[in-house]
C-alpha positions, -999 to +999 in steps of 0.1 A: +794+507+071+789+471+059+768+460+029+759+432+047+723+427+060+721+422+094+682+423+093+676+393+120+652+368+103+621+353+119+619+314+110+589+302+090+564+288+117+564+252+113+525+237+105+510+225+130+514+187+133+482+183+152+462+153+133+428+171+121+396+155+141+372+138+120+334+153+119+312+134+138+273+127+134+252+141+155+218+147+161+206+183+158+194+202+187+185+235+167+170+215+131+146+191+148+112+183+143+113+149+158+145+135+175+165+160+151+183+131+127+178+147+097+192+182+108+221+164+122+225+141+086+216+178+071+247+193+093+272+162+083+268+158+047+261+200+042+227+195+025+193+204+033+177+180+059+146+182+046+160+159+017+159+136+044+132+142+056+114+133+031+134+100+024+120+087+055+089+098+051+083+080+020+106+049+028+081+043+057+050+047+041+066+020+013+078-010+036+081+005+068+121+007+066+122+050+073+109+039+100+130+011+114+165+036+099+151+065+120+148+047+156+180+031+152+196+068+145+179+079+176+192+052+195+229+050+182+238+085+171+245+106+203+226+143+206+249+178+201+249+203+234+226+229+236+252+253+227+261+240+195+297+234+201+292+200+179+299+178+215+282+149+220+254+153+245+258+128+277+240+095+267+206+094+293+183+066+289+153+091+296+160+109+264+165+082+243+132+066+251+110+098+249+131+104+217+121+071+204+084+074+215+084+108+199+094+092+167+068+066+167+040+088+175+047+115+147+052+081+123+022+063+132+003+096+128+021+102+094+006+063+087-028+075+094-026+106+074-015+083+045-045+054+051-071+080+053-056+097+023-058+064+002-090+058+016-106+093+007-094+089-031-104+054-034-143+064-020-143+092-045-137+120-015-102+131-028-112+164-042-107+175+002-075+158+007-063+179-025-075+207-011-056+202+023-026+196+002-032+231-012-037+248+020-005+232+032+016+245+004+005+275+008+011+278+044+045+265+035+053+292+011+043+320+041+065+301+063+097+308+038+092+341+043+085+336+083+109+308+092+096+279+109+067+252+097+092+229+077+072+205+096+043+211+074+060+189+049+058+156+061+019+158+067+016+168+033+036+140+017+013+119+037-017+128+022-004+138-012+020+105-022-013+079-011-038+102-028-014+102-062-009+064-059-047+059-056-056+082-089-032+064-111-040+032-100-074+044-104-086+026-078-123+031-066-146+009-045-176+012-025-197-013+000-190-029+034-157-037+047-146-070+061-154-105+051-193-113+037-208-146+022-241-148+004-258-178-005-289-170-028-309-199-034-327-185-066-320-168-096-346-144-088-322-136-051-293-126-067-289-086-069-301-072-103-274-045-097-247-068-085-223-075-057-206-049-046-175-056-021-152-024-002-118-041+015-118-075+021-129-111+013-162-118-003-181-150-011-206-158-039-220-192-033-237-204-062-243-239-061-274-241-039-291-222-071-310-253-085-294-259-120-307-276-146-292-290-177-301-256-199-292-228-173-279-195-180-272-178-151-257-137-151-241-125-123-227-093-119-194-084-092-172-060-082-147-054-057-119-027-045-095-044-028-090-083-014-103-118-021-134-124-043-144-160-042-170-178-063-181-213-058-203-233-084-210-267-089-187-291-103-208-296-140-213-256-146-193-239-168-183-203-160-175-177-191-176-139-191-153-109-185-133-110-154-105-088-147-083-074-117-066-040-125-033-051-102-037-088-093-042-125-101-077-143-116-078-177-113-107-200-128-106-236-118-073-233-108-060-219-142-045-189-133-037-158-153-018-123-143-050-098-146-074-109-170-097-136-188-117-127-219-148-142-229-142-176-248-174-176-260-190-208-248-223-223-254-225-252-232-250-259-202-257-247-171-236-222-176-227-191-153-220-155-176-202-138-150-188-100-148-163-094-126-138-068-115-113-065-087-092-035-084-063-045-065-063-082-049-080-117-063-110-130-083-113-168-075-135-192-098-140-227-082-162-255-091-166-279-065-199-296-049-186-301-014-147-278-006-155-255+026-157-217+017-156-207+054-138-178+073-098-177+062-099-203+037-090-193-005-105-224-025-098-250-006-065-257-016-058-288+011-087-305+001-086-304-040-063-301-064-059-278-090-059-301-122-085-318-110-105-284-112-089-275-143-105-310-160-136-307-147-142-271-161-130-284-194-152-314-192-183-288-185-175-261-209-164-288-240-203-300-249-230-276-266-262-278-257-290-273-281-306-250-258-297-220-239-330-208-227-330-196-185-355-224-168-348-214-138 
């Protein structure tokens, strides 16, 4: 007998030299709700997808880019197999277009989900979208427990993110929508309660009102969202409180970021106007003869704005002893 081992030893299997292929991204066929990018962004980066869900749901209703992102996935990033094996699906023209008109239709729903959200809290009806919020989350939470219904969340984000924007903006408005001009020829014709303006452009024209030298005229205005426009002669000076929540107020082509106090002036003819715009522009100008028609803001190509800025200065600058209403 031999001390010597003669146990025959098995080499160490080498490691396999075969270069590790990288992960690919693909659209999911099993996660999908739409053209199944975000399960297959979910599957490549090992996160939920509805994280990115939700990023394109909010990036489109904020600039429209989720949007744009999403059909250029659809078109670009190539579909798994039906048996999840993680190959590319064969590129067919057919899919990619109903893919891509899928997309648009869920989106441009999403959009309308979103106006009528906005428009529900801004008319003072956003106590219903709430409650369809509600009623949402809780079908969500059954679906945990079911499976299924994720899709639930992208309606609700569409109605909840507008409706949140609207309350803290606090923006409310009533009236018509659209563009209106009203040309009152008396004192006694303009609205005891007001103008009152929805979405859009509206026109005051006050300088077929027969001033005199001792006028005091009070008009009262309001407005949600857009363009409010009002026109008075060139020898009237205009004082009062006018103020846009988010947006610009310009007075004779002095412009300030959101609001003009009173200053206090007694001079004559003199318009006392109240004013308020939510979200958009209150425009003060005084000229006898600059076109107010459809599409046009002041004027601009026919008068300048020092010009306007003098003349209000000029009007506003002299008391008069006298501040009695003759009209």
């Amino acid at each position: 007998m031999t001390d010597q081992d003669t146990t025959h030893q098995i080499p160490a299997a080498e490691p396999s030299r075969e270069p590790k292929k990288p992960r690919r991204l693909l659209r999911s066929r099993s996660d999908r709700m739409l053209g199944g990018v975000s399960g297959g962004l979910g599957n490549y980066f090992s996160v939920d997808p509805v994280i990115f869900r939700i990023g394109f749901a909010v990036t489109t209703l904020f600039g429209g880019i989720g949007l744009a992102l999403y059909l250029a996935l659809i078109i670009f990033v190539p579909s798994e197999t039906a048996d999840g094996t993680g190959q590319p699906q064969p590129r067919s023209f057919g899919r990619i277009a109903l893919g891509i008109v899928v997309a648009i239709a869920g989106i441009i729903g999403l959009f309308f989900l979103a106006i009528g959200a906005a428009w529900a809290g801004a008319t003072g009806s956003g106590a219903l979208i709430a409650l369809l919020v509600i009623l949402i989350g809780a079908a969500l939470v059954v679906a945990a427990f079911r499976g299924g219904a994720r899709w639930l969340i992208l309606p609700a984000l569409a109605l909840a993110i507008p409706l949140g924007t609207v309350a803290t903006a606090d923006i409310e408005f009533e009236g018509a929508i659209g563009e209106s001009t009203h040309r009152p020829q008396s004192v006694q014709a303009i609205p005891a309660g007001g103008y009152e303006h929805g979405i859009g452009q509206k026109v005051i024209d006050l300088r077929e009102l027969g001033w005199t030298e001792r006028s005091v005229v009070e008009v009262r205005a309001e407005q949600g969202i857009g363009h409010l426009l009002i026109a008075v002669p060139e020898d009237v000076c205009v004082d009062g409180d006018i103020d846009a929540d988010y947006g610009v107020v310009e007075i004779a082509g002095a412009s300030e970021t959101s609001e003009v106090l009173r200053s206090g002036y007694t001079a004559t003819p003199r318009l006392e106007l109240d004013a308020h715009i939510d979200a958009g522009k209150i425009e003060v100008i005084n000229d006898d003869d600059v076109g107010l028609g459809h599409g046009r803001f002041g004027g601009r190509d026919e008068i300048g704005r020092d010009e306007l800025r003098d003349r209000m200065s000029e009007a506003c600058a002299s008391p008069a002893e006298s501040t009695d209403d003759t009209n």
